[in-house]
matplotlib code that plots the C-alpha trace (Angstrom):
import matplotlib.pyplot as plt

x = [0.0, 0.9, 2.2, 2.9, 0.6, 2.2, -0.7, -1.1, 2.0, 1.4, 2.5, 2.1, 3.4, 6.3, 5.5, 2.3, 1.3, 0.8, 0.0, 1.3, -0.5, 1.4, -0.9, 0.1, -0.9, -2.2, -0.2, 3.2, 3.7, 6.0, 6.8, 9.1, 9.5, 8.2, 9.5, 9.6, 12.4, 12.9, 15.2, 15.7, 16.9, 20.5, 21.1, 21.3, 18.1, 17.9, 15.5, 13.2, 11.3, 10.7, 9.0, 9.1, 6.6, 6.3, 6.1, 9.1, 9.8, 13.1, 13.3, 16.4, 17.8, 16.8, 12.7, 12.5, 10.2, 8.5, 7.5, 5.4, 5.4, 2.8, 0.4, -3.1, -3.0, -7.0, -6.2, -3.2, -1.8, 1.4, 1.3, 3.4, 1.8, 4.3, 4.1, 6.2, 6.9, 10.4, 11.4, 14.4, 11.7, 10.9, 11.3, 10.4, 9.1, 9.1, 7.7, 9.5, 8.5, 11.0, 10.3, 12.0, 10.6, 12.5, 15.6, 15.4, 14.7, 13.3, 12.4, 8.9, 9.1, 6.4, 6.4, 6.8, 4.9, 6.2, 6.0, 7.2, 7.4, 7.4, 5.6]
y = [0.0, 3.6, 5.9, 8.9, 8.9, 12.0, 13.3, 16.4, 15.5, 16.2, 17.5, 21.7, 24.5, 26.7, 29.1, 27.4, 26.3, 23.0, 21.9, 18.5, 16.9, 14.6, 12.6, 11.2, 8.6, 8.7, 5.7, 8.2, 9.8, 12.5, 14.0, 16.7, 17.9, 17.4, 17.7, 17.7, 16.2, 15.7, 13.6, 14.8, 12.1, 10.9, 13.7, 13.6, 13.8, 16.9, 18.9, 21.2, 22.5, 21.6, 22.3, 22.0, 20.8, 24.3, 26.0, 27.4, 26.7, 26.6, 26.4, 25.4, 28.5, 27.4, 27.8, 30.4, 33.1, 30.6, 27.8, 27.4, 24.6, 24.7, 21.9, 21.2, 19.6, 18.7, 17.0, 15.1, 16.5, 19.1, 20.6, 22.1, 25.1, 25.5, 29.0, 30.1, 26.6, 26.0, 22.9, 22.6, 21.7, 18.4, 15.4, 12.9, 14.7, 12.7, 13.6, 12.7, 12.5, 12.6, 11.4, 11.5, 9.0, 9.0, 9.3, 7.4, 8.8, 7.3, 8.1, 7.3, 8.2, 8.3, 6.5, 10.1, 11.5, 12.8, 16.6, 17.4, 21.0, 21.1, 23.2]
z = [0.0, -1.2, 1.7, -0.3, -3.8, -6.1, -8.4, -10.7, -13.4, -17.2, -20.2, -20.5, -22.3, -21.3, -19.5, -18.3, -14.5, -12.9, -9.1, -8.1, -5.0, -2.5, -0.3, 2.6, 4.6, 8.1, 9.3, 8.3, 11.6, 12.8, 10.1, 10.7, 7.0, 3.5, 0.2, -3.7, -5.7, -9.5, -12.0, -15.6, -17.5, -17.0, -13.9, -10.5, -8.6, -6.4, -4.4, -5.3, -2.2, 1.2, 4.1, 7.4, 10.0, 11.6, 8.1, 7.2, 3.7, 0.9, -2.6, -5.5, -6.4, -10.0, -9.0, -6.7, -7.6, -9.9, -7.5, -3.9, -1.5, 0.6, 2.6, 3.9, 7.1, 7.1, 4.3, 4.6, 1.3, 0.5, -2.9, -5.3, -7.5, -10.8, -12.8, -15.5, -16.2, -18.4, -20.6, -18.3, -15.6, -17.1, -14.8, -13.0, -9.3, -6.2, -3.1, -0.3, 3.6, 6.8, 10.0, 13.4, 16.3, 19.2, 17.5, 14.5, 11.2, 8.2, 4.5, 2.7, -1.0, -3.6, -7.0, -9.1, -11.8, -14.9, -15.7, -19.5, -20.3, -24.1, -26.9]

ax = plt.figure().add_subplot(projection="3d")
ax.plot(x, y, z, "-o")
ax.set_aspect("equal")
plt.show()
């Protein structure tokens, strides 16, 4: 069973928008920070956004400006809106979940979903 299901992936135009949805699972507990990867083909996969369980919030330096983490407790789910979209965004984006429990950390990743900017 699925504890992080990655939604909202497509093909768009440059310089058009997209929001991925993460969904998490209520059997994921303490999570002390979320957030959204990607992998272009044949590169190294890297992180996008993050956020923090009290809110605080950081971007790559290659989407700021362009891109917004952001979550919805009551419903389990942390998003992230995409504007002025570039081909050089197209990848494979993950979202990922950390957890700390009494000292020991742990890693849930979702399966991806592919976002292609192209005309």
């Amino acid at each position: 069973q699925a504890q992080l299901v990655e939604s909202g992936g497509g093909l768009v135009q440059p310089g058009g928008s997209l929001r991925l949805s993460c969904a998490v699972s209520r059997g994921i507990f303490s999570i002390n920070a979320m957030g959204w990867y990607r992998q272009a083909p044949g590169k190294e996969r890297e992180l996008v956004a993050a956020i923090t369980a009290g809110g605080s919030t950081n971007y790559a330096d290659s989407v700021k400006g362009r891109f917004t983490i952001s979550r919805d407790n009551a419903k389990d789910t942390v998003y992230l809106q995409m504007n002025s979209l570039k081909p050089e965004d197209t990848a494979v984006y993950y979202c990922k979940a950390d957890t700390v429990i009494a000292g020991y950390r742990r890693s849930y990743w979702g399966q991806g979903t592919q976002v292609t900017v192209s005309s």
